[in-house]
C-alpha positions as CSV (number, residue, x, y, z in Angstrom):
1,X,0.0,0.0,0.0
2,X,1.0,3.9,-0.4
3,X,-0.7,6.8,0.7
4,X,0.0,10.5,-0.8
5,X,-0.3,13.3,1.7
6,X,-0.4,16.7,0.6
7,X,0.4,20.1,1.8
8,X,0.7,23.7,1.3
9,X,-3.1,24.7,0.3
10,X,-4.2,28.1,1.6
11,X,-5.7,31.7,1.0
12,X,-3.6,33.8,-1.3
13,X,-4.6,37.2,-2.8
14,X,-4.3,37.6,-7.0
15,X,-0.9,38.1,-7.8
16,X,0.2,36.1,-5.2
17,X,1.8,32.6,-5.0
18,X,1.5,29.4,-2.9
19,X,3.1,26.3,-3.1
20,X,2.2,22.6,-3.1
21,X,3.7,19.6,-2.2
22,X,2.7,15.9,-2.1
23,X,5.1,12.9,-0.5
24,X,4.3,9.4,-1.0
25,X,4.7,6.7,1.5
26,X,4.8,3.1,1.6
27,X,6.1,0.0,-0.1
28,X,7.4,2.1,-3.1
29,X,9.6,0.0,-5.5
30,X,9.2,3.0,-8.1
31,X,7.4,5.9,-9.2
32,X,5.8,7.2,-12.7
33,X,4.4,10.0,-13.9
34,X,3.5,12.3,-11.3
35,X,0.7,15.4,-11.8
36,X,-1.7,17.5,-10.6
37,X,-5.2,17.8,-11.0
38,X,-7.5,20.7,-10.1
39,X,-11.3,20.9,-9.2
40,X,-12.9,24.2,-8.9
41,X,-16.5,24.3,-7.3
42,X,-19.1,23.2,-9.7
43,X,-17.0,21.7,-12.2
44,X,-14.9,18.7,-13.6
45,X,-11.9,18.0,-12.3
46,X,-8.8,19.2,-15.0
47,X,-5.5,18.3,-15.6
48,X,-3.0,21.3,-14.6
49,X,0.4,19.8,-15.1
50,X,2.8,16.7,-15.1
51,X,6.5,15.6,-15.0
52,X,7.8,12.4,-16.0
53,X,11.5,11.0,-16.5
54,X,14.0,12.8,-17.5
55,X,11.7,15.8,-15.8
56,X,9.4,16.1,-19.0
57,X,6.8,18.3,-18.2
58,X,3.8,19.5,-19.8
59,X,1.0,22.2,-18.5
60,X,-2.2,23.1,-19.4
61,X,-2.4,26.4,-21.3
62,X,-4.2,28.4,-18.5
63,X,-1.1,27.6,-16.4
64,X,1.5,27.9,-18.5
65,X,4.3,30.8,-17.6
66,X,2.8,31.1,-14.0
67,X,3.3,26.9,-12.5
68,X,6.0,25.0,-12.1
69,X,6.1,21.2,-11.6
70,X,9.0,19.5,-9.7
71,X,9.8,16.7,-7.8
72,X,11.7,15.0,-5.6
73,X,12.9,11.5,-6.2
74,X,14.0,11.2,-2.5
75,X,11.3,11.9,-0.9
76,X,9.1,10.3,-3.4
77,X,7.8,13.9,-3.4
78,X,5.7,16.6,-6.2
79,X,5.9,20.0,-5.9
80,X,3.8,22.9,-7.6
81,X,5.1,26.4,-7.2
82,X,2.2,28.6,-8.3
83,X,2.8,32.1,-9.0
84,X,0.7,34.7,-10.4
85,X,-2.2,33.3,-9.0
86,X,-5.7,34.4,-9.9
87,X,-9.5,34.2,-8.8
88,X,-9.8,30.9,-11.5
89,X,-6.8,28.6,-10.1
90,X,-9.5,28.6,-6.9
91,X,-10.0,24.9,-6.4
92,X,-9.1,21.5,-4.9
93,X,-5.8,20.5,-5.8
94,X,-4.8,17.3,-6.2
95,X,-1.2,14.9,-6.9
96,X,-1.5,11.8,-8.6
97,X,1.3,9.7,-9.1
98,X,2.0,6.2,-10.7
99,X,3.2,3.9,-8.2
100,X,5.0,0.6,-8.2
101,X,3.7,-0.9,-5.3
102,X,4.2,-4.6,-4.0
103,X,5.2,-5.5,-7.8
104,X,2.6,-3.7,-9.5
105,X,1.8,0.1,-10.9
106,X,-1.0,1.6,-9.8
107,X,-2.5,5.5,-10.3
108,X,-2.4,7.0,-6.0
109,X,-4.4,9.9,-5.5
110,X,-3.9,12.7,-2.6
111,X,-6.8,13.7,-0.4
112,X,-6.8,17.3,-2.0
113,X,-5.4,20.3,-0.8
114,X,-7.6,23.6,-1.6
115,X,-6.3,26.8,-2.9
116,X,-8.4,30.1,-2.8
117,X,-7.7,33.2,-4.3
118,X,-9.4,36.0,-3.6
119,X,-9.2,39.9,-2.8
């Protein structure tokens, strides 16, 4: 088993910038792609960004120039530095990584961290 917990959620005003961080635990034999994954209220939850091996990244356009995906292989860890933050990145955030787990891959989700931004 693994377990994701995340951290660094909060208020921040527009213009500002928080960032997030998810760690995985467990029996972890090796990790995937790692990503987040926003939902704002009322709505689906979307793809924000990802970083695979050899620290390929790719965002999605309404977060592109202001996030930045990293991670550490240590820790088993995902970080999202978010900058230039507005009133639409309000929403749950949440890491998802690939794990291989007691000799199989499987996708781990975190509990959600949530990010408001607001004046």
């Amino acid at each position: 088993q693994a377990h994701l917990a995340e951290s660094g959620g909060g208020l921040a005003h527009p213009g500002g910038s928080l960032r997030l961080s998810c760690q995985a635990s467990g029996n972890i034999f090796g990790i995937g792609i790692m990503a987040w994954y926003r939902q704002a209220p009322g709505k689906e939850r979307e793809f924000v960004a990802n970083i695979k091996s050899g620290n390929i990244v790719n965002y999605t356009d309404s977060v592109k120039g202001r996030f930045i995906i990293s991670r550490e292989y240590d820790k088993h860890a995902v970080n999202l530095q978010m900058n230039s933050l507005k009133h639409k990145d309000t929403a749950v955030y949440y890491c998802l990584e690939d794990l291989l787990v007691g000799g199989s891959w499987s996708a781990y989700w975190g509990q959600g961290t949530k990010v408001t931004v607001s004046s």
